[in-house]
C-alpha positions, -999 to 999 in steps of 0.1 A, spaced: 196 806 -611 194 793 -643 169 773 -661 176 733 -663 154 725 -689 127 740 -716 102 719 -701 78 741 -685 75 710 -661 107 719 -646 98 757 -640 125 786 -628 124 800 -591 106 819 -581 72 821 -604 67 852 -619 50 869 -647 76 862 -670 83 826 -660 79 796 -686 49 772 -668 31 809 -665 37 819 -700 25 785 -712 -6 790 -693 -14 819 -712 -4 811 -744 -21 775 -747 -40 768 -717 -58 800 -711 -82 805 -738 -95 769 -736 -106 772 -700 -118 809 -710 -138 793 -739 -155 761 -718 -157 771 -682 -161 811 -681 -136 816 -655 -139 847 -628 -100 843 -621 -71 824 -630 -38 821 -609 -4 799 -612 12 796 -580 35 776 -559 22 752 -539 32 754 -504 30 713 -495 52 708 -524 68 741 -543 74 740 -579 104 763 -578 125 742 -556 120 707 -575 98 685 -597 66 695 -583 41 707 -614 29 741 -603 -7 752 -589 -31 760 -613 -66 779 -597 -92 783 -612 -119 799 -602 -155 797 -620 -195 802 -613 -196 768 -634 -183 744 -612 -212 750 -584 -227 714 -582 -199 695 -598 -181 672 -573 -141 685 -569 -129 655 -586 -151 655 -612 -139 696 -616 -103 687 -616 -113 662 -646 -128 684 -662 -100 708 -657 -72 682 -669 -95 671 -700 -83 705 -714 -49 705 -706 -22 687 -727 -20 651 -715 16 667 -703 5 691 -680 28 706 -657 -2 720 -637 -21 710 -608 -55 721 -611 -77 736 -577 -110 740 -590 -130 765 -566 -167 779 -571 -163 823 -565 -183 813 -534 -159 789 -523 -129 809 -532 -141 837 -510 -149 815 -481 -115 802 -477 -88 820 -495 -75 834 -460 -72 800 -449 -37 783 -444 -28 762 -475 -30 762 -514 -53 789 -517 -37 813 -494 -2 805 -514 -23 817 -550 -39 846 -535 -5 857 -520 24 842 -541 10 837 -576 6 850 -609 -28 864 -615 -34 858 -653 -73 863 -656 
């Protein structure tokens, strides 16, 4: 398969370590949620309701951080995009470490990170 565009909004299949949207996410997205939220983990993954790799979809982005406890989801996600580029090829899940270990087993997003994607913190 080849790539289609530079645009890491158009990302390669399958994600891997060495795929564009996950080296972006450590080069320039990375340190800024390392340096504002304190983040426990950090995986890219593809999205199960809508995968990256097989069209237009932006890829999952979860992160994962003891500062988000009492902060409404949406107001997390904000928070989340307010660091990124304004074009983000990411789709942030923003998950407590309490919430992450409640339901990263369940069907969905979660269990499609935990399985499928790129750990990069």
């Amino acid at each position: 398969m080849t790539e289609r565009t530079s645009d890491p909004s158009r990302p390669l299949a399958p994600l891997g370590p060495d795929h564009p949207v996950v080296a972006w996410v450590r080069r320039e997205v990375l340190p800024l949620i390392v340096e504002r939220l304190r983040p426990t983990r950090v995986i890219v993954f593809d999205p199960p309701d809508r995968p990256a790799s097989v069209g237009d979809h932006p890829p999952g982005l979860l992160v994962v951080a003891e500062g988000f406890r009492g902060i409404p989801v949406a107001d997390r996600v904000r928070l989340v995009r307010e660091l990124l580029s304004a074009a983000s090829p990411v789709r942030p899940f923003c998950l407590t470490p309490e919430e992450f270990r409640l339901t990263r087993h369940a069907p969905g997003p979660l269990l499609a990170a935990v399985r499928t994607g790129v750990t990069v913190l």
